[in-house]
Structure formats: structure tokens, C-alpha cells
N, C-alpha and C positions, 0 to 999 in steps of 0.2 A: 547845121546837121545835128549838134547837140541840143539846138532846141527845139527842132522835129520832135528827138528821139524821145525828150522829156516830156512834150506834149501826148505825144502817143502814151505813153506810159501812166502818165498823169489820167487820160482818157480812159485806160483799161483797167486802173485801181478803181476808178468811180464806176465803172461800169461794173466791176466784180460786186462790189458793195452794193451798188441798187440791186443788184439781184439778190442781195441778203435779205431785203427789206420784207418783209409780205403781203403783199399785196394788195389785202386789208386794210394796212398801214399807208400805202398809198394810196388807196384810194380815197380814205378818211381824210386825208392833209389834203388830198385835191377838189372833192367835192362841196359844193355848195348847197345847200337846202332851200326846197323854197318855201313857201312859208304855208301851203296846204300840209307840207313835209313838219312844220316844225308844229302847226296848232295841231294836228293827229298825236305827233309826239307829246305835246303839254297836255291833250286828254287822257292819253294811256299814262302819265303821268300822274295826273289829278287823282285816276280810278285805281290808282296801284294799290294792293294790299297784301301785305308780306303775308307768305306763309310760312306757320308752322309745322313742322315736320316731327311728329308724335318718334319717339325711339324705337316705340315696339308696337305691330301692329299684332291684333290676335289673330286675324285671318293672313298672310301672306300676300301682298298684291298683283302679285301673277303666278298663279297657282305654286307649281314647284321650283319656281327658280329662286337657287339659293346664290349666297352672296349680296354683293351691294349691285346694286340697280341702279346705275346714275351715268353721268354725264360726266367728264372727265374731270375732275378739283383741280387742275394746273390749265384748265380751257379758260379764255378770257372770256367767254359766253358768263362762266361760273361767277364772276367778280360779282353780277347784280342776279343772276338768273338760278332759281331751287332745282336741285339735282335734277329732280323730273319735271321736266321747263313746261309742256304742254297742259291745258289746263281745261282751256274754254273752249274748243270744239269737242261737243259733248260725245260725239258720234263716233272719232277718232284717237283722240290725246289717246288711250290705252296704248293700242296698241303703237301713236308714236312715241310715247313712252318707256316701251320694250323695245324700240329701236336703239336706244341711246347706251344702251350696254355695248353695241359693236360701230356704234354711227357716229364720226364728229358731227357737230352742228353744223358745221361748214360746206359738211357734204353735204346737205341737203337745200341748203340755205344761200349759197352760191351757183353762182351761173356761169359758167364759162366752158365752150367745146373742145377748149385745148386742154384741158385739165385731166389730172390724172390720180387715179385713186391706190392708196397702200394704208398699210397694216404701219401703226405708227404708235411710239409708246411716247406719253406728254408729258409722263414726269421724269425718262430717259430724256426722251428729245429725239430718238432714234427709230429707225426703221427695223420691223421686226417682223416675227411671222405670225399669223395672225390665228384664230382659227371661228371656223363658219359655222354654230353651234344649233345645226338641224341636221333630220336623219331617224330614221325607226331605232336607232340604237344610241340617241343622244338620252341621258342622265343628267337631268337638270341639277340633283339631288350634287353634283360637281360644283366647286364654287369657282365663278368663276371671277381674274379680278377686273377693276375697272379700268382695266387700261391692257390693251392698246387698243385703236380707236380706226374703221377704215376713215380715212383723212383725205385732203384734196393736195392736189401740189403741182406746180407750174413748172417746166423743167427742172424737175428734182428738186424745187423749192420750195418748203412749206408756203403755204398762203393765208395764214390765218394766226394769229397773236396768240402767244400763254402770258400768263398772268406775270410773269420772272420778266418780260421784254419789257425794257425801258420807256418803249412809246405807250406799254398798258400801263405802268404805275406811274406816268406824267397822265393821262387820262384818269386814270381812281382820283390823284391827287387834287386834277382838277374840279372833277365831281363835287370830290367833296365842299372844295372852298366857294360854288358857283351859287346862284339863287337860282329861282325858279325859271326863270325866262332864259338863260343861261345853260338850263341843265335843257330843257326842252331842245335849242340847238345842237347842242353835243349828243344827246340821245338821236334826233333826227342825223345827225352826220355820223354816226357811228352806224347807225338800219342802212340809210342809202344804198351805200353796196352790197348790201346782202337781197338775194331773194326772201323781202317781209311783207308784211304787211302793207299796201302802200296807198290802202283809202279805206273809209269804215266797212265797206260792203267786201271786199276781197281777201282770200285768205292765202298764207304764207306756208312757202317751203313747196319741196319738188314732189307733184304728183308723185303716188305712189306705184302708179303703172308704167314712170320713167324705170324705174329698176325693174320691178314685177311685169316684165314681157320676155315673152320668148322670140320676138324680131329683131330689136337693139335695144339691149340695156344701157343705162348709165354706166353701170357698174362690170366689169372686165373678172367676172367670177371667177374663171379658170385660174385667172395669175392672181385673184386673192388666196388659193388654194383650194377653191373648191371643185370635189370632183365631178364627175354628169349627175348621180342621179342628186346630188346637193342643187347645182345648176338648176335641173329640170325643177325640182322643189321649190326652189326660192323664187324662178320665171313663171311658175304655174300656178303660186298658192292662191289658194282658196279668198282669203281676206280679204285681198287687193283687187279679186275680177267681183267679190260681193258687191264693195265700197265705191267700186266705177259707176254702178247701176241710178245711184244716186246723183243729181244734178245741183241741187238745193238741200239748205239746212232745212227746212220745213215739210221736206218731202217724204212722203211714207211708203215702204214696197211690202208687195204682198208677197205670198207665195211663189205666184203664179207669175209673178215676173221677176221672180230672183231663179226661176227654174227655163228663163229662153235664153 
């Protein structure tokens, strides 16, 4: 009987803990790369080129919004990735760039149906409230900060690594001490679970008419706090029904067929 009871017990400490894990983190330790997965990785590698980020621009790069513009500095995206991560889709990066003030990466860059979206501060650690910063009576001229972030979560569990978890600073560590062939792996198995890049010709991360629809969104706007006419703005905007129209990078529209 007592060793039923310890098993059982034994059973439900491990099982509390895996649920601590995120699932990122699992998936990372269980996947394999194949090796289309890891030569894509050693050329985004090869073609890497840091950039610099000037302190002060003369123009502002999204008209009036004041404050920092970035990506969260405790997201483990951040360990290798410049605040404003999008760069080479020439067409787009803007404005997903002006996402990342209210958007983890995670959100958009994971795939899962059972997932579930909140208002999350990365350098608390904690679930907070958020706010949805559109509206005829929004004041960009308001600073706003970079944190908190809408984020993904698996019953109530975060799913995606900050830079403080153990399993990201044994990954930097590894980084660092790895060669080339080496780092190619561990970049290819860290992308794997994410919705990226996953051959030279296809591009990463969630449409943007997964959120921007008025049939079903991704995103559960009401319980992020937003009210109807925030709702109807954010399902309707202009941007996202322009940007569908397009099929191809090479492609050009007129007029006359951004107006059917």
C-alpha cells in the first residue's frame, strides 16, 4: 500500500514539473533536425550581419510613437535577435515591426490550437492587464513601456523561454563554446518548433489575416480588453485586407485592383 501510494506521488511531483517546463524547451530537447534543416541554418548563418542600432534617429521610425519600440529584453528571441527582428521582407517588416511593442514572438511564431493568449509582463514574470493601443482618441505622443507582451500559454503555462531560465543560459553557453557545424545544429533545433522559415522560398510567422478577420481570429480580443469598436478596428484594418491582395514578392498591384 505504501508503495502504491509513493508511486502515485512520485508520478504527480513529475507530472507538476513537466508542466513547468515550456514547451519550447521541450520541444528543443526532443527534436531532431534534418539536415535540409541544418544546411538552411549554416546559410542564414554564413549571411549573418549584426546590426547596428544608431541611438538617435532624426526622423522617428513610426511616425508618433513615443517610447521604446522593441521586443521584449528578458525574451529569449532577444539573446541573438535586434529589438526590431524583421528586416528582409521589404514589403512588410514595418509594419511587423510595430507589432512587437504589444506582440511576443511566440505569438505569432508558434502553432498550436489549444493555445491560449494574455497580457504578460517578461520582466515580472506575471499576468497583467494589458492595453490595446488603437482608437480615434489614442495619443501616441503617451509613452508607452515594453513590456507587457500579448504571449501564448498552454493551460496557464507560459510556453516559451526568458533569458533568467536555466535551460536558456545552458543554450547561450553552449553557443558560445560550439564551432560552426555545431552552432548550425543548435540554431536548426532551436527554429524547428517554431513557425519559421523552413526552406529558402517560404516565409515565417502567422498570416496576418489569422488575427485581422472578422469570422475567427487568433486572437480572443474581448478578454484581451478590447472593446467592439477596438474589436471591429483591429478585425477590419485596412493594412492586412491591402497586404492579402498580394501573392508573391515580385508582384505589383494597381489601383484598380487594390479597389475590388
Amino acid at each position: 500500500m505504501m508503495r502504491t501510494f509513493i508511486l502515485i506521488f512520485l508520478f504527480l511531483v513529475k507530472s507538476v514539473f513537466a508542466t513547468e517546463i515550456p514547451l519550447h524547451q521541450q520541444q528543443i530537447e526532443n527534436v531532431t533536425p534534418n539536415q535540409a534543416a541544418i544546411e538552411l541554418s549554416a546559410k542564414k548563418l554564413r549571411e549573418h550581419k549584426d546590426v547596428e542600432i544608431g541611438e538617435k534617429l532624426v526622423i522617428p521610425p513610426f511616425h508618433k510613437q513615443a517610447g521604446e519600440l522593441e521586443t521584449a529584453p528578458q525574451s529569449f528571441c532577444r539573446t541573438c535577435h535586434t529589438p526590431l527582428p524583421h528586416q528582409k521582407a521589404l514589403r512588410t517588416r514595418t509594419f511587423n515591426n510595430m507589432h512587437v511593442k504589444f506582440i511576443a514572438c511566440e505569438t505569432c511564431h508558434v502553432e498550436n490550437e489549444r493555445l491560449s493568449y494574455r497580457w504578460f509582463d517578461m520582466e515580472k514574470t506575471q499576468f497583467v492587464s494589458g492595453e490595446l493601443r488603437i482608437g480615434k482618441n489614442l495619443d501616441n505622443e503617451n509613452v508607452r513601456p515594453v513590456n507587457p507582451k500579448i504571449a501564448p500559454f498552454l493551460n496557464d503555462e507560459r510556453i516559451f523561454l526568458l533569458k533568467n531560465d536555466e535551460f536558456a543560459k545552458q543554450i547561450s553557453a553552449t553557443w558560445k563554446n560550439a564551432n560552426e557545424s555545431e552552432k548550425a545544429v543548435l540554431h536548426a533545433k532551436i527554429h524547428a518548433p517554431l513557425n519559421w522559415q523552413k526552406t529558402e522560398k517560404t516565409h515565417q510567422g502567422t498570416p496576418c489575416q489569422e488575427c485581422h478577420n472578422d469570422k475567427k481570429s487568433k486572437l480572443d480580443l474581448p478578454k484581451l480588453g478590447a472593446n467592439p469598436e477596438q474589436v471591429q478596428a483591429i478585425q477590419t484594418h485596412i493594412i492586412p485586407r491591402f497586404l492579402e491582395h498580394y501573392k508573391n514578392d515580385d508582384q505589383r498591384i494597381t489601383i484598380r485592383e487594390m479597389l475590388r
